[in-house]
C-alpha positions as YAML, in Angstrom:
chain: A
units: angstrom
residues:
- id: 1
  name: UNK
  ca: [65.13, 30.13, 61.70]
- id: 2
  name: UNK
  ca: [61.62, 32.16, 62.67]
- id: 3
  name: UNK
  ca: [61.55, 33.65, 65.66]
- id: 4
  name: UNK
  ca: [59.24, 31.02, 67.47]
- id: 5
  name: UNK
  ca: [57.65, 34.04, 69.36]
- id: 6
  name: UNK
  ca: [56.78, 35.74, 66.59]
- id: 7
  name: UNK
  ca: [52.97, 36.22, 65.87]
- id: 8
  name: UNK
  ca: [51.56, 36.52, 62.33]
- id: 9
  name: UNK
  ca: [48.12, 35.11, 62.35]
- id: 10
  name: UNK
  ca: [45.66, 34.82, 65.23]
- id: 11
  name: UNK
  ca: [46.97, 33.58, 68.51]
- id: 12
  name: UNK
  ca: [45.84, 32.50, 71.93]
- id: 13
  name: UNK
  ca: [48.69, 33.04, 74.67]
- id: 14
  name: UNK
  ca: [47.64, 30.10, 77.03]
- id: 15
  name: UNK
  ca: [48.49, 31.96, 80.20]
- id: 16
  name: UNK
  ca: [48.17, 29.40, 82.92]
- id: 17
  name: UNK
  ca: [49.28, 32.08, 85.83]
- id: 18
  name: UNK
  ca: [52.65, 29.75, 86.77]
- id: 19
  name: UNK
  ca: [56.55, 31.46, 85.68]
- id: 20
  name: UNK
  ca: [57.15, 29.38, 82.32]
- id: 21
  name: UNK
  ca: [53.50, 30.49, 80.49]
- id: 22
  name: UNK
  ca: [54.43, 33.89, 81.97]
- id: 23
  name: UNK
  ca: [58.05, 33.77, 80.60]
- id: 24
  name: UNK
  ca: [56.67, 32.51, 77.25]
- id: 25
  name: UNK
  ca: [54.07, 36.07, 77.45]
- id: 26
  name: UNK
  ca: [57.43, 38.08, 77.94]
- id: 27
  name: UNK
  ca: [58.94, 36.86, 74.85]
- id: 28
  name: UNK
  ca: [55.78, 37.43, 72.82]
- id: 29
  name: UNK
  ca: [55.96, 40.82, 74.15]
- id: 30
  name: UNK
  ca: [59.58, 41.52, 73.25]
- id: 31
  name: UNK
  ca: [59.78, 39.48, 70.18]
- id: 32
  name: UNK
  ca: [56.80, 41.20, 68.53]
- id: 33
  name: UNK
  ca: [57.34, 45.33, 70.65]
- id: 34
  name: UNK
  ca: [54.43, 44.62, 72.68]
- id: 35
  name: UNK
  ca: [51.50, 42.66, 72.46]
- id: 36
  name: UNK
  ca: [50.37, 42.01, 68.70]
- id: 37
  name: UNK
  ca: [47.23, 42.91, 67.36]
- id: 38
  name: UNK
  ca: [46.48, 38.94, 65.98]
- id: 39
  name: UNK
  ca: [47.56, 38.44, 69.43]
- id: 40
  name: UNK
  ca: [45.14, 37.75, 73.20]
- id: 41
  name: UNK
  ca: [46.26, 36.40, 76.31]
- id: 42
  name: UNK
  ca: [43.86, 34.54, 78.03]
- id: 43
  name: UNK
  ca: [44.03, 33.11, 81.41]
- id: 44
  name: UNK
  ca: [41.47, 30.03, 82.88]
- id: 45
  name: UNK
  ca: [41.05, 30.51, 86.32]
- id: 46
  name: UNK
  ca: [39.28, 26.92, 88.02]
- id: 47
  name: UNK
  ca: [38.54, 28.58, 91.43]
- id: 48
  name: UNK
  ca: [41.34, 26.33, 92.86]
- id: 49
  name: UNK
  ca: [44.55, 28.41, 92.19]
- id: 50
  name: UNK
  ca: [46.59, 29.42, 94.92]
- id: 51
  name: UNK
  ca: [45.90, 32.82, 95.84]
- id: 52
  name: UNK
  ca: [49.43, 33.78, 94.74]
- id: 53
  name: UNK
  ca: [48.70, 33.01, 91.29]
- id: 54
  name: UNK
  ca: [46.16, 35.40, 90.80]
- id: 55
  name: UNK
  ca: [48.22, 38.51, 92.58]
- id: 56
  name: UNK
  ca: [51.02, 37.08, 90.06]
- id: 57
  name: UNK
  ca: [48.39, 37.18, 86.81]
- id: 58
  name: UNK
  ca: [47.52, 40.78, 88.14]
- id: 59
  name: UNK
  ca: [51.42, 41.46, 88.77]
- id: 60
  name: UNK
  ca: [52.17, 40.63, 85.31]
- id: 61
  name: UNK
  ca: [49.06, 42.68, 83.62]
- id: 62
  name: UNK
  ca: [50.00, 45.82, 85.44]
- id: 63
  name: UNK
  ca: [53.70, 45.08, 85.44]
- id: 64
  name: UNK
  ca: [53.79, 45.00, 81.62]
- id: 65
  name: UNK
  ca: [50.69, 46.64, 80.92]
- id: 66
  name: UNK
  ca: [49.00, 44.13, 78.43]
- id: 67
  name: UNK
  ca: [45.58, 42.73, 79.10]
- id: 68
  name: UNK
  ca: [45.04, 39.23, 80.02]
- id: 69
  name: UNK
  ca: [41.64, 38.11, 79.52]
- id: 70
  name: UNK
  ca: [40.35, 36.27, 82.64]
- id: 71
  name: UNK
  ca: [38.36, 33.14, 81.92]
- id: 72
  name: UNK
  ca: [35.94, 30.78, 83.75]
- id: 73
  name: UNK
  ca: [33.85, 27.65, 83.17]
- id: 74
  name: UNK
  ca: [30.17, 28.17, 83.19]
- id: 75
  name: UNK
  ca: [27.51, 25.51, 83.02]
- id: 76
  name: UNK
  ca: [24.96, 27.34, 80.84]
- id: 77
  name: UNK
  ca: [24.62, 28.43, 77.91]
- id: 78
  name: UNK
  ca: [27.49, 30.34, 77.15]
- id: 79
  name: UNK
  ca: [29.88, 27.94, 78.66]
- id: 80
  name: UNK
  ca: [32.00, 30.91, 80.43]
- id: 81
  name: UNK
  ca: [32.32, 33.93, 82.23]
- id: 82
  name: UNK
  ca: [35.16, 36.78, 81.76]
- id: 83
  name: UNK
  ca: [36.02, 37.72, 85.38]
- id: 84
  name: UNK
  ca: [39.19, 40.09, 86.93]
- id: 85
  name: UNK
  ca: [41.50, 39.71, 89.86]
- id: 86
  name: UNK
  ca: [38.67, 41.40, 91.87]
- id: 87
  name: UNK
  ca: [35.71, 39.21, 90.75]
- id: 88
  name: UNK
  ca: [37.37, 35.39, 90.39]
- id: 89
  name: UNK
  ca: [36.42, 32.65, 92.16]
- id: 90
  name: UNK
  ca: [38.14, 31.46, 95.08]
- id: 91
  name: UNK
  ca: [36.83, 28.26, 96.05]
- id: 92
  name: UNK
  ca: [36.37, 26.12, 93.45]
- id: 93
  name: UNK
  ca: [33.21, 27.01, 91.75]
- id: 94
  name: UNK
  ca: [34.19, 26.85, 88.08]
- id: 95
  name: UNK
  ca: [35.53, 23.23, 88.94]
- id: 96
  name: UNK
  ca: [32.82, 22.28, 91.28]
- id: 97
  name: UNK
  ca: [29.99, 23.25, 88.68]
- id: 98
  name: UNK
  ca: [31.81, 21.21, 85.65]
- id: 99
  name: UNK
  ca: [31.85, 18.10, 88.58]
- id: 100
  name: UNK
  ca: [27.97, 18.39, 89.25]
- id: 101
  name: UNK
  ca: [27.32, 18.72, 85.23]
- id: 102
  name: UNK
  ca: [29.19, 15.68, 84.86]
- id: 103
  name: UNK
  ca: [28.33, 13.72, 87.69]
- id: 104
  name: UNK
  ca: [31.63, 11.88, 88.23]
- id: 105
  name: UNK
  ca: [35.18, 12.90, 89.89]
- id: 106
  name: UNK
  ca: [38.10, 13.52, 87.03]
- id: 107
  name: UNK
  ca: [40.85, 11.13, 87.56]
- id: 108
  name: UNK
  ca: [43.86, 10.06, 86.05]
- id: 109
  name: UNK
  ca: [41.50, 7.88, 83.76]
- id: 110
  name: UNK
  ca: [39.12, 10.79, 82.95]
- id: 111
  name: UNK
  ca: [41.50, 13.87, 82.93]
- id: 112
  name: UNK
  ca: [38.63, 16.25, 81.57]
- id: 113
  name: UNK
  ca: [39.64, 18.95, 83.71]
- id: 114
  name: UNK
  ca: [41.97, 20.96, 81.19]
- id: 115
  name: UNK
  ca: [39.48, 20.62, 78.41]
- id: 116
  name: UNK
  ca: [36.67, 21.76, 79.94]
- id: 117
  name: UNK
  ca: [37.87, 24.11, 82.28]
- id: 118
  name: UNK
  ca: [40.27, 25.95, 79.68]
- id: 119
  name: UNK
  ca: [40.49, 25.10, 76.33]
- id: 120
  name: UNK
  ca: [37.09, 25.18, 76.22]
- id: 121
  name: UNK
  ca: [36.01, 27.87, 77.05]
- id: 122
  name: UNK
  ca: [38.75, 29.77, 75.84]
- id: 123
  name: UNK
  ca: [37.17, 28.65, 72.48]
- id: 124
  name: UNK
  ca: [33.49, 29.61, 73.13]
- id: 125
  name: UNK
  ca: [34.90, 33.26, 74.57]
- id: 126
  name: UNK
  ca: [37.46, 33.89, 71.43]
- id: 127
  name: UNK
  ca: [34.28, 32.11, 69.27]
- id: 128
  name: UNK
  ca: [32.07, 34.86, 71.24]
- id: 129
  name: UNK
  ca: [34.26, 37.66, 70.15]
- id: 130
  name: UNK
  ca: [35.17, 36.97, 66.87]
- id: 131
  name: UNK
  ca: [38.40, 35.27, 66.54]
- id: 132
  name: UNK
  ca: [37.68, 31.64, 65.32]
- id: 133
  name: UNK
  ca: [40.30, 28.65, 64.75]
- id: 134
  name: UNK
  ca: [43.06, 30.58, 66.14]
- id: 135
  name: UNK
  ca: [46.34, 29.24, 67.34]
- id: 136
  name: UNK
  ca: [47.18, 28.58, 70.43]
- id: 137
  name: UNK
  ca: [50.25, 29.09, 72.50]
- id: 138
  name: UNK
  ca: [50.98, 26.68, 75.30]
- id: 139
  name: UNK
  ca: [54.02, 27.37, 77.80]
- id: 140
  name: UNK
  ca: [55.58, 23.51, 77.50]
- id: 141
  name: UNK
  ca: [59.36, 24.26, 77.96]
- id: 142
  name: UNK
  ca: [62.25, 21.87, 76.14]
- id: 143
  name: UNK
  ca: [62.88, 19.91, 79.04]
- id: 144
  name: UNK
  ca: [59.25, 18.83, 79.53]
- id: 145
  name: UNK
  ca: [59.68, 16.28, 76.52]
- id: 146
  name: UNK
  ca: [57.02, 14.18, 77.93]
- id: 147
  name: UNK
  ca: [54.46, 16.52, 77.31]
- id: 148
  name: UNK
  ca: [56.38, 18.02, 74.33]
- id: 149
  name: UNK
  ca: [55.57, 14.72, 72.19]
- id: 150
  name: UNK
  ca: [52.08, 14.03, 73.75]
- id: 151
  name: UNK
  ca: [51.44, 17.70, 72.46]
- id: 152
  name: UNK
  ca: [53.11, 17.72, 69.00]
- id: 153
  name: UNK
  ca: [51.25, 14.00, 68.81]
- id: 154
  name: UNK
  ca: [47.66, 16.09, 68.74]
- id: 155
  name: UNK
  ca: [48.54, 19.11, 67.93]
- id: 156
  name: UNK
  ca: [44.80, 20.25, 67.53]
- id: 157
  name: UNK
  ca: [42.72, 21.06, 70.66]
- id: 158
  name: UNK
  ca: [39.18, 22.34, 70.21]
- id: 159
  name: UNK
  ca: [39.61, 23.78, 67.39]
- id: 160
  name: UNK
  ca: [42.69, 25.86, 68.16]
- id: 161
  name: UNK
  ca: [46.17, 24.50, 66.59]
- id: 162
  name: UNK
  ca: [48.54, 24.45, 69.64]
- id: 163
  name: UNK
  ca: [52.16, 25.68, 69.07]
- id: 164
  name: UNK
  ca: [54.86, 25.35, 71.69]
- id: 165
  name: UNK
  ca: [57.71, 28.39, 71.19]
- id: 166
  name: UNK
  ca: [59.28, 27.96, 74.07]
- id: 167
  name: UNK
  ca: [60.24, 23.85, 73.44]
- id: 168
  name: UNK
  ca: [60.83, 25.47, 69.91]
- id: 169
  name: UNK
  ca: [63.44, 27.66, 71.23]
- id: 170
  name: UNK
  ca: [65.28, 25.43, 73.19]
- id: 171
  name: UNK
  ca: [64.08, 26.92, 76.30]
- id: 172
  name: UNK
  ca: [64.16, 25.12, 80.01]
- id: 173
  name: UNK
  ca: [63.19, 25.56, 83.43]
- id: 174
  name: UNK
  ca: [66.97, 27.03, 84.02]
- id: 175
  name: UNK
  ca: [65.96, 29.95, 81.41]
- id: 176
  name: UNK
  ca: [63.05, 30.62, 83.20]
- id: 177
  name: UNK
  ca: [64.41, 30.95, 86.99]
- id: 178
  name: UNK
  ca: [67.56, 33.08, 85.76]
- id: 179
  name: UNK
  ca: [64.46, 35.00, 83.84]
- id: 180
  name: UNK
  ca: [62.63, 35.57, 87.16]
- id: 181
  name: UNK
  ca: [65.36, 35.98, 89.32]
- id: 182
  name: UNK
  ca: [65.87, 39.26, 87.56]
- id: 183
  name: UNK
  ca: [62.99, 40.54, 87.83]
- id: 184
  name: UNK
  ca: [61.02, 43.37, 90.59]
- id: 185
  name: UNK
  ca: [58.30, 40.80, 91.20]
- id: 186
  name: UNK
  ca: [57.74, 37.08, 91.26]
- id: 187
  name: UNK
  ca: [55.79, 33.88, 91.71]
- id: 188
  name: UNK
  ca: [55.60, 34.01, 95.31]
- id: 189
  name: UNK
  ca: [55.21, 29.81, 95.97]
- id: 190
  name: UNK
  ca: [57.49, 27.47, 96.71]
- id: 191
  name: UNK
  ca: [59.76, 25.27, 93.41]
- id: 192
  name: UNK
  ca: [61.31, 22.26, 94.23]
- id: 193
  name: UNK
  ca: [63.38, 21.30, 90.74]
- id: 194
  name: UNK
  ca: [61.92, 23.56, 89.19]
- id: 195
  name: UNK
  ca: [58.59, 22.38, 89.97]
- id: 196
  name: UNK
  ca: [55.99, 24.90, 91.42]
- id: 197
  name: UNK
  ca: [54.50, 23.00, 94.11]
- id: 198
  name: UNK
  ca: [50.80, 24.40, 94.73]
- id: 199
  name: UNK
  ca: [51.17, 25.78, 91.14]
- id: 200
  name: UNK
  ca: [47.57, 25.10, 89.03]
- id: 201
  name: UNK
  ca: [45.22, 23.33, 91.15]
- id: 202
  name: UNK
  ca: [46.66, 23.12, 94.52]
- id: 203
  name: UNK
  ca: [46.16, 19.42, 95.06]
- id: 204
  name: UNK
  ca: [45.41, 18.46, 91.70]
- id: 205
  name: UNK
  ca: [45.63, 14.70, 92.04]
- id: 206
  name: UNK
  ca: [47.90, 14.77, 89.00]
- id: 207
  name: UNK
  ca: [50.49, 15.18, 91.60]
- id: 208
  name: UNK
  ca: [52.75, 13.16, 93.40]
- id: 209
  name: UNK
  ca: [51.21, 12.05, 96.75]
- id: 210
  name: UNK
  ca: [53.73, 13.26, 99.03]
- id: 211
  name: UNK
  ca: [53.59, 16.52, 97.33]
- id: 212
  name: UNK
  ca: [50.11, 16.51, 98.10]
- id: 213
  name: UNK
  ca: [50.47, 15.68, 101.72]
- id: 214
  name: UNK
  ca: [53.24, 18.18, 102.33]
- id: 215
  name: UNK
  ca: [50.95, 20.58, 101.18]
- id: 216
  name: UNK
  ca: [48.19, 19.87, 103.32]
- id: 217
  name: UNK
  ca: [50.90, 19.88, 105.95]
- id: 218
  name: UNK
  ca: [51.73, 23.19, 105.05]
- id: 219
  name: UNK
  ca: [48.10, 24.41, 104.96]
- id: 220
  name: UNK
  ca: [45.47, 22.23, 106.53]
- id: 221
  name: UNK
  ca: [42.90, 24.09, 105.10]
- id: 222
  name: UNK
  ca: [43.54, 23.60, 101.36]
- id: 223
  name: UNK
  ca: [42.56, 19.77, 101.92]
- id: 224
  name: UNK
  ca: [38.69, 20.86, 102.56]
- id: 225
  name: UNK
  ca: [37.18, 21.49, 99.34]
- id: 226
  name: UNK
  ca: [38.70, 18.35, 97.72]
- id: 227
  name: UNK
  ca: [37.26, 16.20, 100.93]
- id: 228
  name: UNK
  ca: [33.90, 18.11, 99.66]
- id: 229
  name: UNK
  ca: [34.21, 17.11, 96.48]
- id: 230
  name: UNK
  ca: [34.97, 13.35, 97.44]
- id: 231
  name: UNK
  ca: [31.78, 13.47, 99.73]
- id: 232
  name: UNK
  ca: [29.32, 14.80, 96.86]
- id: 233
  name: UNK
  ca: [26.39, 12.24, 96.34]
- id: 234
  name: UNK
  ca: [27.69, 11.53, 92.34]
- id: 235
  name: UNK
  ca: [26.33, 8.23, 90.31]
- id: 236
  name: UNK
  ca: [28.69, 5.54, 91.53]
- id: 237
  name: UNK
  ca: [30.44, 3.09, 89.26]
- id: 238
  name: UNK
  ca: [29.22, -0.04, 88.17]
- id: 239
  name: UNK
  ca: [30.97, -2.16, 91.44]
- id: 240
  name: UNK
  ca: [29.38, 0.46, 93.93]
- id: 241
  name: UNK
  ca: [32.83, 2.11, 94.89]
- id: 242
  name: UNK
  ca: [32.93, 5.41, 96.66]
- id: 243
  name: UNK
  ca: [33.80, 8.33, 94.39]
- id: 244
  name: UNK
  ca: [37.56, 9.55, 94.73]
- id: 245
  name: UNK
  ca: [40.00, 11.54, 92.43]
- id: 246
  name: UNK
  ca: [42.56, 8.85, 92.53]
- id: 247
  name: UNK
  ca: [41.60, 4.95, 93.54]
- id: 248
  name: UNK
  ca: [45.26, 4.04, 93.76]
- id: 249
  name: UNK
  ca: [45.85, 6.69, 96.97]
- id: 250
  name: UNK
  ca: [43.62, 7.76, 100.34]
- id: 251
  name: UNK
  ca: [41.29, 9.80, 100.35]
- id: 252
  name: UNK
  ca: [42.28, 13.09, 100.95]
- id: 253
  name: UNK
  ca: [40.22, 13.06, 103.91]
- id: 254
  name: UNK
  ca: [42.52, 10.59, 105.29]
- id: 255
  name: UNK
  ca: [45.79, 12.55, 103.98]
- id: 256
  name: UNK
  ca: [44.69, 15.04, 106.04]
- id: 257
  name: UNK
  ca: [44.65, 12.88, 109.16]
- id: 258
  name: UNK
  ca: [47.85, 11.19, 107.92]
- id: 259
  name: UNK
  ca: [49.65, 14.95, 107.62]
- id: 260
  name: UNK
  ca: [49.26, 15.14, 111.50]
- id: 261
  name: UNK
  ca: [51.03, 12.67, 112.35]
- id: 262
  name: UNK
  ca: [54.61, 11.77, 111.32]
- id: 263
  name: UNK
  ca: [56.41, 9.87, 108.79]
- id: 264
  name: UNK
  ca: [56.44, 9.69, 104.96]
- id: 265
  name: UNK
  ca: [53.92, 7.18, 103.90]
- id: 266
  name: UNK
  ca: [54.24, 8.37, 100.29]
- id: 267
  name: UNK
  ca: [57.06, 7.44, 97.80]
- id: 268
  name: UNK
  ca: [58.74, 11.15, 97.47]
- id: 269
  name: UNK
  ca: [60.30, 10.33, 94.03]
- id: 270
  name: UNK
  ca: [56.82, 9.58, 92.51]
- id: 271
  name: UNK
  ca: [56.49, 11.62, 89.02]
- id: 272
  name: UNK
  ca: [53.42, 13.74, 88.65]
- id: 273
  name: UNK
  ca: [51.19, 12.15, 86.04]
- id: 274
  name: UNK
  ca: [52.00, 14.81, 82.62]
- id: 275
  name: UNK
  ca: [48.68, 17.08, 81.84]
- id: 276
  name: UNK
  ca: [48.64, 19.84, 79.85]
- id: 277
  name: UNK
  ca: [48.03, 22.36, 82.28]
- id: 278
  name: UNK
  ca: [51.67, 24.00, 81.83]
- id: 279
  name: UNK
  ca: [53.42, 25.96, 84.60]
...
């Protein structure tokens, strides 16, 4: 059997700054003696990852010296900007400019958040610098067979053909902690079976809702910019409801009222709705 890892034509590593797409980099890496030439690692950063992702991008850039191409949405003409560690955004801006150009809150309904946030304009920037149609890498491991068949269902995403090595391989989220807990640096947010809590968006409301609450509990603060986002004047639907990210849950204006006070009002072994995101 081919080495899954193994890179032979022009690839996109999907880096989406969480342990398994970072795992899946490492094999690249080692199967292929470094970093291909076909190969480019590419990392889509919506202005709403945990600070701790972006020290762990960095960690794993400097840690195994390869270059990771740092990618955000732009609502002009070239539909991105490359951006560093030093010069990413921080509160939302990438998503916040895709939700004004749109005029409506993703949801559930309407995830357009991965597409136009990442594969997009990992597209336009590989399109910018020459490498058109590649293939795509995306860090879905074996146990994630949800996503695993919604994937190999469409395998084709904006033009890039996505291949999954590490479901391939066999690997699962037990591979990837025994990975990690060998190593000099780490991920430094909290898993809960295997799950990286505040991993991607922080409160992407994808989520479970009591995973959302007990991370505004956590930190308070990381509730504001999605109460912002909820408040924006947007076209309202047809029956005149108030804009939300998820009709079925509060607001998270009122999750943040609900985190200070006590008791679970959430059902804590809610699934998070599958996306594509990767961890």
């Amino acid at each position: 059997m081919k080495d899954p890892f193994i890179i032979d034509e022009p690839t996109c590593i999907s880096f989406s700054g969480g342990r398994t797409s970072a795992y899946m980099l490492w094999r690249v890496l080692q199967s292929n003696n470094g970093l291909p030439k076909d190969g480019i690692v590419c990392f889509a950063n919506t202005g709403k990852e945990d600070e701790e992702t972006l020290k762990f991008v960095k960690n794993c850039q400097d840690n195994w010296n390869v270059d990771i191409h740092w990618i955000e949405y732009r609502h002009d003409d070239m539909g991105f900007a490359k951006v560093d560690f030093e010069t990413a955004s921080r509160n939302g801006e990438p998503f916040e400019a895709l939700i004004n150009k749109v005029k409506f809150l993703p949801s559930s309904s309407m995830r357009i958040c991965t597409t136009h946030l990442k594969i997009r304009p990992f597209r336009k920037y590989l399109d910018h610098i020459g490498i058109h149609r590649p293939s795509q890498f995306v860090g879905i491991r074996a146990d994630e067979m949800r996503r695993v068949v919604k994937i190999r269902s469409n395998l084709e995403a904006e033009g890039m053909e996505r291949q999954l090595p590490l479901a391939d391989a066999g690997i699962t989220v037990r591979d990837v902690n025994d990975f990690w807990d060998k190593q000099n640096f780490n991920l430094n947010l909290t898993t809960f079976n295997g799950r990286t809590l505040a991993g991607n968006c922080d409160l992407c409301y994808l989520k479970p809702a009591s995973q959302i609450l007990s991370l505004i509990k956590e930190k308070p603060e990381r509730a504001s910019w999605w109460i912002k986002m909820e408040s924006l004047d947007l076209e309202k639907k047809s029956n005149g409801d108030k804009q939300s990210f998820a009709r079925d849950r509060p607001s998270y204006a009122q999750m943040l009222k609900f985190s200070q006070s006590q008791g679970d009002l959430f059902d804590p072994t809610e699934e998070a709705i599958s996306c594509f995101c990767g961890d």
